[in-house]
ROLUMKE-475537 format. One record per residue (C-alpha): residue in one letter; y, z, x. Coordinates in steps of 0.05 Angstrom, whole numbers, plus 5000, padded with zeros to 4 digits. Each point is the difference from the previous one (the first is absolute). Layout:
REM ROLUMKE-475537
bator rest=a | py=Y | pz=Z | px=X;
...
END
This chain:
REM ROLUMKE-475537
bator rest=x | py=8281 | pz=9334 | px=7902;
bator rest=x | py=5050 | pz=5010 | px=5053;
bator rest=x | py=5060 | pz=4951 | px=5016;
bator rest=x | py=5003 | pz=4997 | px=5081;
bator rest=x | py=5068 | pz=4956 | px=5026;
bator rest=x | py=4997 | pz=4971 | px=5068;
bator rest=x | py=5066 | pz=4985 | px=5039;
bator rest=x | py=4985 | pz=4954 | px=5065;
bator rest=x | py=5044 | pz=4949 | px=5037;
bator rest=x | py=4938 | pz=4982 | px=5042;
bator rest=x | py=4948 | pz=4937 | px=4971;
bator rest=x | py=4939 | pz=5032 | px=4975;
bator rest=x | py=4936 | pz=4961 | px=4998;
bator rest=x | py=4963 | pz=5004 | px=4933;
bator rest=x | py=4940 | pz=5041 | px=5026;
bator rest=x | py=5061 | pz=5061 | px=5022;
bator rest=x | py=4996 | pz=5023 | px=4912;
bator rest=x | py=4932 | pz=5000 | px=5004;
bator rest=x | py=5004 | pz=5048 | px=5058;
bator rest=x | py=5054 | pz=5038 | px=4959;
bator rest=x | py=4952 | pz=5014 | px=4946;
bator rest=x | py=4958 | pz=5031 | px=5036;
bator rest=x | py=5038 | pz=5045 | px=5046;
bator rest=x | py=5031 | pz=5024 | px=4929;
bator rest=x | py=4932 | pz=5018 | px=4978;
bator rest=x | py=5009 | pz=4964 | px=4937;
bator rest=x | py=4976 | pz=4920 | px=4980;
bator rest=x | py=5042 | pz=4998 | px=4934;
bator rest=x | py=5065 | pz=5025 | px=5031;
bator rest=x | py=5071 | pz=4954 | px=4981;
bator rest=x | py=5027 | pz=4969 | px=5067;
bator rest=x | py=5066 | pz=4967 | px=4991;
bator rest=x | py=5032 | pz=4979 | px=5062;
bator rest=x | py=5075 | pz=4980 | px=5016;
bator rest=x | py=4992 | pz=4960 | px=5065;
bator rest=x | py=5053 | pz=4979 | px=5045;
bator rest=x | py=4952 | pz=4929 | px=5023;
bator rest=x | py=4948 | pz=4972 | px=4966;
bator rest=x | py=4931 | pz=5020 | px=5012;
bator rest=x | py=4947 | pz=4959 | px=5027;
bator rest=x | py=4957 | pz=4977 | px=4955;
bator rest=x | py=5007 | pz=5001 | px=4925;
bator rest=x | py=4990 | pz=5066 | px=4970;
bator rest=x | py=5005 | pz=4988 | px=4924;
bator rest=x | py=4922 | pz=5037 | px=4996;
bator rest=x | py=5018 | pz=5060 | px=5052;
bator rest=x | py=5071 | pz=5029 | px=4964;
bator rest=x | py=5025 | pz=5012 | px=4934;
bator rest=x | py=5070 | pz=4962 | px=5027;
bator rest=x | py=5027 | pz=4974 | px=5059;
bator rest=x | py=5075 | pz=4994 | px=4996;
bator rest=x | py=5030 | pz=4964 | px=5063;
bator rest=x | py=5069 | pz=5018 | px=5015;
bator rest=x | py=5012 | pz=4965 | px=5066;
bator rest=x | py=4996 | pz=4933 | px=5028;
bator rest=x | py=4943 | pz=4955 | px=4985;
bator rest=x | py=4953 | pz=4978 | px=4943;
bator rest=x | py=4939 | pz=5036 | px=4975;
bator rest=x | py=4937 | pz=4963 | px=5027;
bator rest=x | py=4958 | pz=4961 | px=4938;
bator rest=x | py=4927 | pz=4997 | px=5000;
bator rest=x | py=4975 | pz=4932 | px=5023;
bator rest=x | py=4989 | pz=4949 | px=4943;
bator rest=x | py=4933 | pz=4973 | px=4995;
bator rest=x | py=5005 | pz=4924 | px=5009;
bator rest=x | py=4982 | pz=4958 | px=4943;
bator rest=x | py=4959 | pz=4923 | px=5012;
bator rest=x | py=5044 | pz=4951 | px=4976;
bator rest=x | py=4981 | pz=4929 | px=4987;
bator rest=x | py=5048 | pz=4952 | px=5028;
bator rest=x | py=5016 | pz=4944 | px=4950;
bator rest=x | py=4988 | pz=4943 | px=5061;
bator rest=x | py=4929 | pz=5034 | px=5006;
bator rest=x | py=4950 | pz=4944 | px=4969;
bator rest=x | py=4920 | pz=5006 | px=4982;
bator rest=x | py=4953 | pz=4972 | px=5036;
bator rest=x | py=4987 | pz=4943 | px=4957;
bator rest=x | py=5065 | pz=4991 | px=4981;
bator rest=x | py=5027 | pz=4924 | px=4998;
bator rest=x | py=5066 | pz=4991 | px=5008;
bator rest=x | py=5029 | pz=4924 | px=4959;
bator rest=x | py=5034 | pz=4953 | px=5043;
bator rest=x | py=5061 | pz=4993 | px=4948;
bator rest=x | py=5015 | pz=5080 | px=5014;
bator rest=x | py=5012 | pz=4986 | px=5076;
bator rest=x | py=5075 | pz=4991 | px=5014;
bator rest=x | py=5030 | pz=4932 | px=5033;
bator rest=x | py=5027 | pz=5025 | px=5069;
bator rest=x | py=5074 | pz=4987 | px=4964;
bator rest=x | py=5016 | pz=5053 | px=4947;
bator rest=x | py=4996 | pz=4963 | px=4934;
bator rest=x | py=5052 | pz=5026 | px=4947;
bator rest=x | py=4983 | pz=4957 | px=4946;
bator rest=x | py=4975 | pz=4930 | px=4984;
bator rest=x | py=5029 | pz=4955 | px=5047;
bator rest=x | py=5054 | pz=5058 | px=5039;
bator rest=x | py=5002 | pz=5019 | px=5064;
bator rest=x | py=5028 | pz=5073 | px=5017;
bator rest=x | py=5068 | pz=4967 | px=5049;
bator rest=x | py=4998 | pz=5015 | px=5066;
bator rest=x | py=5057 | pz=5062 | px=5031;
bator rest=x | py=5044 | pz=4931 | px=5016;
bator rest=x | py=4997 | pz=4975 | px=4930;
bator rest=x | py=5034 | pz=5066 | px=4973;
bator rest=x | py=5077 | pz=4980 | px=4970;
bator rest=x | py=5055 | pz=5028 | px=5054;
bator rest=x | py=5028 | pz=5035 | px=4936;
bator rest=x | py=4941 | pz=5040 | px=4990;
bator rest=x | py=4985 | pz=5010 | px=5067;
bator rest=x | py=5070 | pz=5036 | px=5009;
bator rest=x | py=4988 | pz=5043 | px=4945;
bator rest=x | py=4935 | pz=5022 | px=5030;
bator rest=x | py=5030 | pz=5014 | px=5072;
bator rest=x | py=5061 | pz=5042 | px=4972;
bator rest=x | py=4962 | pz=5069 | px=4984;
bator rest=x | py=4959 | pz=4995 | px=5069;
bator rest=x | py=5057 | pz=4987 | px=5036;
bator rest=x | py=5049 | pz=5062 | px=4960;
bator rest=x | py=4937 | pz=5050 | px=5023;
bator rest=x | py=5003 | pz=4981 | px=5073;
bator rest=x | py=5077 | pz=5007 | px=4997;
bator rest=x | py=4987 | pz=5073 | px=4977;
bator rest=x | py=4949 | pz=5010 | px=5045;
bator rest=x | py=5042 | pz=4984 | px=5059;
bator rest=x | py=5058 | pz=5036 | px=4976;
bator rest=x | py=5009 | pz=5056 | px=5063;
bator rest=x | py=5002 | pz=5068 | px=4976;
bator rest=x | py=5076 | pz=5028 | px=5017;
bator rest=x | py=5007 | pz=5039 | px=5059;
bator rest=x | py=5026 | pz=5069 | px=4996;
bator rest=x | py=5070 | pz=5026 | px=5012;
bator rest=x | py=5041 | pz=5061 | px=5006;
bator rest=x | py=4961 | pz=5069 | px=4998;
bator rest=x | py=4938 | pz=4967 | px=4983;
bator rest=x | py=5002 | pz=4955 | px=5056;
bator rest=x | py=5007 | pz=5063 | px=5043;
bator rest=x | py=4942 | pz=5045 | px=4966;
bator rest=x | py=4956 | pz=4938 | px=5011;
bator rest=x | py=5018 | pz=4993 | px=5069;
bator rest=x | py=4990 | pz=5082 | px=5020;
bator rest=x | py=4932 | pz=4991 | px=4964;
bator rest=x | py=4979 | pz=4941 | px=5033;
bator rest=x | py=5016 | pz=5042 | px=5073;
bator rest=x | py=4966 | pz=5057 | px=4975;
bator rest=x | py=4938 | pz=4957 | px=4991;
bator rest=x | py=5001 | pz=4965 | px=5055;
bator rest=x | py=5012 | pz=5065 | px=5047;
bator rest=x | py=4936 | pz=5041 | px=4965;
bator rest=x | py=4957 | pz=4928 | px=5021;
bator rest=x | py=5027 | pz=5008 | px=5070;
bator rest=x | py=4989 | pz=5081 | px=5004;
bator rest=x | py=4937 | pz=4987 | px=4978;
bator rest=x | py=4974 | pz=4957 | px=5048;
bator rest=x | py=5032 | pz=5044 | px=5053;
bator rest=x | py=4963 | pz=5059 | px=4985;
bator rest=x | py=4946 | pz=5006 | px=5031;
bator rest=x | py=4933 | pz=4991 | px=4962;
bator rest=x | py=4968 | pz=5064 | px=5022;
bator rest=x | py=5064 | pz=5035 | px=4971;
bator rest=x | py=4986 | pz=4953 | px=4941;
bator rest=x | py=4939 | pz=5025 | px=4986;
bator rest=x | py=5008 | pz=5069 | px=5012;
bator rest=x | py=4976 | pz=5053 | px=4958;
bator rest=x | py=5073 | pz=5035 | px=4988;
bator rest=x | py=5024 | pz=4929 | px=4988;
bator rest=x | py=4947 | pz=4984 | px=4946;
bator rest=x | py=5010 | pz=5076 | px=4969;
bator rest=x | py=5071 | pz=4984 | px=4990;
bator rest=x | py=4996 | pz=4935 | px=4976;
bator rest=x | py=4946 | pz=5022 | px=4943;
bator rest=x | py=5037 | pz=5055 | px=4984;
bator rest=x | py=5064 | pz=4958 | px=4984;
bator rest=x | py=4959 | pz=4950 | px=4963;
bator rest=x | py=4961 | pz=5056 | px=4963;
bator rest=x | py=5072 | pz=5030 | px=4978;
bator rest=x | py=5024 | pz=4938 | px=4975;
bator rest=x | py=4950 | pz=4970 | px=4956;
bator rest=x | py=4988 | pz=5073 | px=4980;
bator rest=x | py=5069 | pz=5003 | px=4972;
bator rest=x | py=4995 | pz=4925 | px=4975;
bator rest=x | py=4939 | pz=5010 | px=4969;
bator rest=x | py=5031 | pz=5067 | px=4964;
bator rest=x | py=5052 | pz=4966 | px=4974;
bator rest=x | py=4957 | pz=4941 | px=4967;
bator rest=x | py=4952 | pz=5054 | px=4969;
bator rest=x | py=5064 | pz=5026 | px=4972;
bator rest=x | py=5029 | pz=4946 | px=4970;
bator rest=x | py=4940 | pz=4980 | px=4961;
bator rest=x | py=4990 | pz=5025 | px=4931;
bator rest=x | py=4923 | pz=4970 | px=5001;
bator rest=x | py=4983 | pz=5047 | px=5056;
bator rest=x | py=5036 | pz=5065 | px=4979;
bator rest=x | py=4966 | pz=4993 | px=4945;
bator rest=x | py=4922 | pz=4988 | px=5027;
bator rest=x | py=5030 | pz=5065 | px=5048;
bator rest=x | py=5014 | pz=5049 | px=4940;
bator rest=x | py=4931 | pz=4985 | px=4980;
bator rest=x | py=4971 | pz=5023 | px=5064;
bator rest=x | py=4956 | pz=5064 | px=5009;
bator rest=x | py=5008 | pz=4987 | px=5066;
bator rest=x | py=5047 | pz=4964 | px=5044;
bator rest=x | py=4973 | pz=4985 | px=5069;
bator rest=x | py=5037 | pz=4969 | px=5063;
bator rest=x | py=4950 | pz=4960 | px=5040;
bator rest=x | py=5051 | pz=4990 | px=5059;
bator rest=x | py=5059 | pz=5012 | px=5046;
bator rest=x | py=5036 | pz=4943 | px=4966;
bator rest=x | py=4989 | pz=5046 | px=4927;
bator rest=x | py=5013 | pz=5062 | px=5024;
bator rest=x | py=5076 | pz=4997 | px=4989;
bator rest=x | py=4987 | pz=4976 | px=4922;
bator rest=x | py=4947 | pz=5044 | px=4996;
bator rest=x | py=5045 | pz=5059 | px=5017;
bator rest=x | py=5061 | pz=4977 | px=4954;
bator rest=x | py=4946 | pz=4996 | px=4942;
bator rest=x | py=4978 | pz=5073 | px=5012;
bator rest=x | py=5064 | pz=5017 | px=4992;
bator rest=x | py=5013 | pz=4967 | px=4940;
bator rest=x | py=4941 | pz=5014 | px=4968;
bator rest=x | py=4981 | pz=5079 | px=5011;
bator rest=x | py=4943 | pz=4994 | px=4951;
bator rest=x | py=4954 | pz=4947 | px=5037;
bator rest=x | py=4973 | pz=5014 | px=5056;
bator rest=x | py=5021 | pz=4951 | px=5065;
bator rest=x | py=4959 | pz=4994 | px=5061;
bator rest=x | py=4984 | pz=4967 | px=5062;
bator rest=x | py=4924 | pz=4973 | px=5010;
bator rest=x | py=4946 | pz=4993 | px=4959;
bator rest=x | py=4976 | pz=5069 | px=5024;
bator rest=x | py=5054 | pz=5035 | px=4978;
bator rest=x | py=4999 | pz=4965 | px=4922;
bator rest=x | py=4922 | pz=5015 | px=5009;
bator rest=x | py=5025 | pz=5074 | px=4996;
bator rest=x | py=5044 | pz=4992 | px=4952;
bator rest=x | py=4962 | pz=4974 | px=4957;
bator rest=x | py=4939 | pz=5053 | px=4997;
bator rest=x | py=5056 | pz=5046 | px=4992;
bator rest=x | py=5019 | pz=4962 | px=4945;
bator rest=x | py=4928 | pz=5000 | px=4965;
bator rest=x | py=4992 | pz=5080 | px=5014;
bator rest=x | py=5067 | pz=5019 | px=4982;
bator rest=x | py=5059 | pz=4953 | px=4975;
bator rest=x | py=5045 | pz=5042 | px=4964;
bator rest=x | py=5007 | pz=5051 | px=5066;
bator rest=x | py=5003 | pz=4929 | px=5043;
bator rest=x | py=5051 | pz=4979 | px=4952;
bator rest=x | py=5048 | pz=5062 | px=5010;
bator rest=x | py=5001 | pz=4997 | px=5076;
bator rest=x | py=4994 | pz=4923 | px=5030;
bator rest=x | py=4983 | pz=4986 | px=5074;
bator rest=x | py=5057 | pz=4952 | px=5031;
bator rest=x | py=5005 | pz=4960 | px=5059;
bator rest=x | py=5055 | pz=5027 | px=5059;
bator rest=x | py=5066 | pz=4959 | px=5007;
bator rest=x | py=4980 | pz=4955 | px=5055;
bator rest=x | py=5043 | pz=5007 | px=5065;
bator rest=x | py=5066 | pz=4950 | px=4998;
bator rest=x | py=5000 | pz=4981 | px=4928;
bator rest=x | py=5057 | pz=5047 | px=4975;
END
């Protein structure tokens, strides 16, 4: 049985491994995936793991509900005895009356007040302004906030929306999270080590290209690709002929402005 590791930093629904499976060729094949975001439904049935290494929790599968019978609920024919229904006054014991707010001892009273009033003190305590140097980097980053919210209601929406614009913009976000995402693969010892167990290592998107690439790199004896086309190959090469497969991996190209 072969050991197939997905890298994504996109939410997968649950149906997506099925897909996998069979675009592989092979039912039994070991998924693990390191995802950047949850995926959208629970998948504890589709993968062998799921580790999530970004933001977020991993969805749980609904809880059935369970009837419960509330204690106040009575049966039909119950009877309820007059000596169990409470006196509108609350009865402490034979012949005492709970005392009224007014009836409470000023001592007591003070004692009570003092811890609500120390928390509101705290409470209201104002947080210390800045000064020196910090006052001055939170002052050139309050501008530069405020001057991107103006230039961006200045530019004009048909610039906004332009398809250079929205190439550049994914491109820097793409870069970014790539990089981030590298770097939180790296620094975790549960996922190296579900990645040296890989056949195959497969980058499912822009966002895993960069990790992908590092891992190819790192790893000359496991194959890294991008798409489930690509590991599809990989794979039957694997089944007709590992050890030559072995000597000579495929890798994925250094993507563009990564160095």
């Amino acid at each position: 049985m072969k050991n197939v590791v997905l890298l994504s930093t996109r939410r997968l629904p649950p149906t997506y491994f099925d897909t996998v499976r069979e675009d592989l060729g092979d039912p039994d094949i070991t998924l693990d995936v390191v995802g950047w975001v949850a995926p959208a439904g629970p998948v504890a049935d589709k993968v062998h793991t799921f580790t999530l290494i970004g933001p977020g929790r991993m969805p749980v599968a609904p809880v059935e509900p369970v009837a419960v019978v509330s204690a106040t609920d009575e049966a039909p024919d119950a009877v309820i005895a007059p000596e169990a229904v409470a006196e509108p006054e609350s009865v402490i014991g034979e012949g005492e009356v709970a005392p009224a707010a007014a009836e409470i001892p000023a001592d007591t009273a003070d004692e009570v007040a003092a811890p609500a009033a120390a928390a509101t003190t705290t409470r209201a305590a104002a947080k210390p302004r800045p000064t020196g140097a910090k006052r001055v980097v939170k002052a050139v980053a309050w501008r530069y906030r405020k001057g991107r919210k103006i230039a961006g209601r200045m530019l004009p929406k048909a610039i906004k929306t332009s398809a250079p614009v929205k190439f550049v913009r994914g491109n820097r976000a793409s870069k970014d999270l790539g990089k981030t995402y590298w770097g939180r693969v790296l620094s975790r010892r549960d996922v190296m080590t579900t990645i040296e167990k890989a056949d195959v290592v497969v980058a499912l998107d822009a966002g895993a290209i960069w990790a992908g690439w590092n891992l190819g790199q790192r790893r000359a004896s496991t194959p890294v690709v991008l798409g489930i086309p690509a590991a599809r190959r990989e794979l039957d090469q694997l089944k007709a002929a590992p050890e030559k497969l072995k000597a000579a991996p495929k890798k994925l190209k250094a993507p563009a402005g990564n160095g």
